[in-house]
C-alpha positions in Angstrom: 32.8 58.5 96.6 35.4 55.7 96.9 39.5 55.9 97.6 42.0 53.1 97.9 44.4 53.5 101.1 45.9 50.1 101.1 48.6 48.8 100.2 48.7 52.5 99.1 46.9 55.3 97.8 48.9 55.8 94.9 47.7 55.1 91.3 50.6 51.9 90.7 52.0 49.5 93.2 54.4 46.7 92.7 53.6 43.5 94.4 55.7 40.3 94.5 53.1 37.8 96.4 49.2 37.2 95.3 46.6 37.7 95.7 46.4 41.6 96.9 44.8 42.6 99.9 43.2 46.1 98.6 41.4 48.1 101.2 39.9 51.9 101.6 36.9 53.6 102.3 34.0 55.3 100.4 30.9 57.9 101.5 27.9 58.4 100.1 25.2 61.3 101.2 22.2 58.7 101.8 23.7 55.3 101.4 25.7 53.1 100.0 24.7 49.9 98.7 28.0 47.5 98.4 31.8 48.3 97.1 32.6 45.8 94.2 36.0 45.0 92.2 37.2 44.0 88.8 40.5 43.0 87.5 40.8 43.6 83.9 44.0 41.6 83.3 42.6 38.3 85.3 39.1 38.6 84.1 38.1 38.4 87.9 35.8 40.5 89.7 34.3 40.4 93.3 32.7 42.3 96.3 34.7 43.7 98.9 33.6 43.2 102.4 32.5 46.1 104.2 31.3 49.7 102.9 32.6 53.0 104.4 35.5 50.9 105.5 36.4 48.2 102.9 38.6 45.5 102.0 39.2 42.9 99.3 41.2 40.2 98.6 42.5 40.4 94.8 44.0 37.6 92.5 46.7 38.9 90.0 48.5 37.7 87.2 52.0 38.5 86.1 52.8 41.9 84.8 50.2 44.8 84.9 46.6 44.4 86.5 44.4 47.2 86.0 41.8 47.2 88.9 39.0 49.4 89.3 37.5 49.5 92.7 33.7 51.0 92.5 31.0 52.2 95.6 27.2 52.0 94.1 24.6 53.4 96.3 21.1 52.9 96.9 19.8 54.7 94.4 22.0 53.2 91.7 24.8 55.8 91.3 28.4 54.6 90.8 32.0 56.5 92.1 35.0 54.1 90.8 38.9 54.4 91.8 41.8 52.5 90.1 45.0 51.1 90.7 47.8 49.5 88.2 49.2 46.5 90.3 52.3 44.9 88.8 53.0 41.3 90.1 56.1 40.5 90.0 56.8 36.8 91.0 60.1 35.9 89.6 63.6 36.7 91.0 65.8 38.7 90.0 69.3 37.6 88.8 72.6 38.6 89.5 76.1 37.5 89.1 80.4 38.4 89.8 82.3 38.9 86.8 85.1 40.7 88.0 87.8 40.5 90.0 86.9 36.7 88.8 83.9 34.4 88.4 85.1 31.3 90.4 84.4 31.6 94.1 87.3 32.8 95.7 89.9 34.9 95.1 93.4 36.5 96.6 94.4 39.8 96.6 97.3 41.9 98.1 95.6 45.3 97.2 92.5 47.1 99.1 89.8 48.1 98.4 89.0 45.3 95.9 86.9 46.8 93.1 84.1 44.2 92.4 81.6 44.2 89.3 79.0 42.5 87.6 75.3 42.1 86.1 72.0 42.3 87.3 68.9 41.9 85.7 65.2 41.1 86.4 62.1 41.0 84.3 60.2 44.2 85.4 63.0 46.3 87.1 65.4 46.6 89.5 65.6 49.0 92.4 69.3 48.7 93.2 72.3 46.1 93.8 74.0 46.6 96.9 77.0 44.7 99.0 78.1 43.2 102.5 81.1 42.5 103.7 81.5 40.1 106.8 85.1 40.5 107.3 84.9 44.1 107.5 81.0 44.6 108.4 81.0 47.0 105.9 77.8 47.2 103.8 76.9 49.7 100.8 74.8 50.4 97.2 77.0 49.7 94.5 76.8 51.9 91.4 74.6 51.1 88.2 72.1 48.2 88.3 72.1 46.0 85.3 75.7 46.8 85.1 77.5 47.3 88.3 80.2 47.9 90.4 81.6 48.5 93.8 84.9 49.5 95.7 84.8 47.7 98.9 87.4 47.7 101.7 88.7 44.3 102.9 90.4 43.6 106.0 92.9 41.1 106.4 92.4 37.6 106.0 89.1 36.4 105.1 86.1 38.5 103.6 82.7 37.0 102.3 81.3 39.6 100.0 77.8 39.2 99.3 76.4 41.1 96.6 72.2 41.4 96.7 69.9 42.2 93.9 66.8 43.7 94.5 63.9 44.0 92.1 60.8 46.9 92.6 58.5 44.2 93.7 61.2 43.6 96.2 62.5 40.0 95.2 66.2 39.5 95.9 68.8 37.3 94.7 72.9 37.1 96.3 76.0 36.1 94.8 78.5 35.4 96.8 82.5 36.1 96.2 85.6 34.7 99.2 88.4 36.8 99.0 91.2 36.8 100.8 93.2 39.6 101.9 96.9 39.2 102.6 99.2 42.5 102.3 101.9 40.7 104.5 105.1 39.7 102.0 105.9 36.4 102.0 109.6 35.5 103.6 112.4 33.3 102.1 115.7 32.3 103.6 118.4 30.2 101.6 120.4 27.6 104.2 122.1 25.5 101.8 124.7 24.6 100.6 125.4 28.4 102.4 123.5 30.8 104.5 126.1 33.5 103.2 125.3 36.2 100.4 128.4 34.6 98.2 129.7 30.9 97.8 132.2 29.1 95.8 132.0 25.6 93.9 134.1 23.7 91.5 130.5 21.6 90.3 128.6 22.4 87.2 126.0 22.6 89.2 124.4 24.0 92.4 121.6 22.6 94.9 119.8 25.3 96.9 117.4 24.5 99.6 116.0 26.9 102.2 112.6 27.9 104.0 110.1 30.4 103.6 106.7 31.4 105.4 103.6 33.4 104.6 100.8 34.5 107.0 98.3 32.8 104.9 100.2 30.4 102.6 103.0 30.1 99.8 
């Protein structure tokens, strides 16, 4: 008898870094002989070291690798286990499209609804958000399509948005907004700092002040 353990003991796994370090353990009633490998995909096969407790060091290829571990005895017979390993090298992708694509952006309103893409070439496990201004953090909903409603505080808040992929490959974009729900002021001084004025002239020049917490 032969079982895989490592990195799981389930029949698929997802790796993003090669080669695989399998491992597990087989039994046999007189003795076992050795515990060999093959990788159908990679057209490699080997011998792990060790026998009731084994291990083996695995080159994959990207996308599926079909590997069948097997325990032969002494007197010939065979007991085989198997495991669909997906490598999964490449990163996933992920990018802002709304409130805006450029870098940074102002609002006056909060929470600041934020969406986008994702997408990767085996599969994504989720897309989820940080905010430094707040410390807020959270999943946003959908994957290849997304979106997320995230509370802002004021002033400046970096909102990173992280896609993750099953083999566990992660990618950011990254989105400056600023928060401002103060009004701006503005005071008129000239040629009056009354409500009303008269003038005999065609034409008037105003000139004043006014102020904002972050800017006008």
């Amino acid at each position: 008898a032969v079982a895989l353990t490592g990195p799981t003991s389930s029949p698929t796994f997802v790796a993003n870094g090669q080669p695989l370090l399998l491992s597990g353990t087989a039994a046999d009633n007189l003795e076992l002989a050795g515990i060999s490998w093959v990788n159908a995909q990679g057209g490699t096969a080997g011998a792990a070291s060790g026998t009731t407790v084994w291990s083996a060091s695995v080159p994959l290829i990207p996308g599926v690798n079909t590997i069948t571990v097997t325990a032969t005895d002494t007197a010939g017979g065979t007991s085989t286990d198997v495991i669909d390993v997906t490598y999964d090298p490449d990163l996933p992708t992920v990018a802002i499209s709304a409130p805006t694509i450029n870098p940074t952006h102002v609002t006056n309103t909060a929470p600041l609804l934020v969406g986008g893409t994702a997408s990767d070439l085996v599969g994504l496990a989720a897309v989820t958000w940080s905010n430094s201004g707040t410390g807020g953090i959270g999943t946003a909903s959908g994957t290849a399509a997304w979106s997320a409603s995230i509370p802002l505080s004021n002033g400046l808040n970096t909102i990173v948005i992280t896609a993750t992929d099953t083999a566990g490959n992660t990618a950011t974009d990254t989105l400056d907004v600023t928060f401002d729900a103060v009004v701006p002021t503005v005071t008129i001084s000239s040629p009056t700092g009354q409500p009303t004025h008269i003038t005999s002239l065609g034409m008037v020049t105003l000139a004043g002040t006014s102020a904002d917490n972050v800017a006008v």
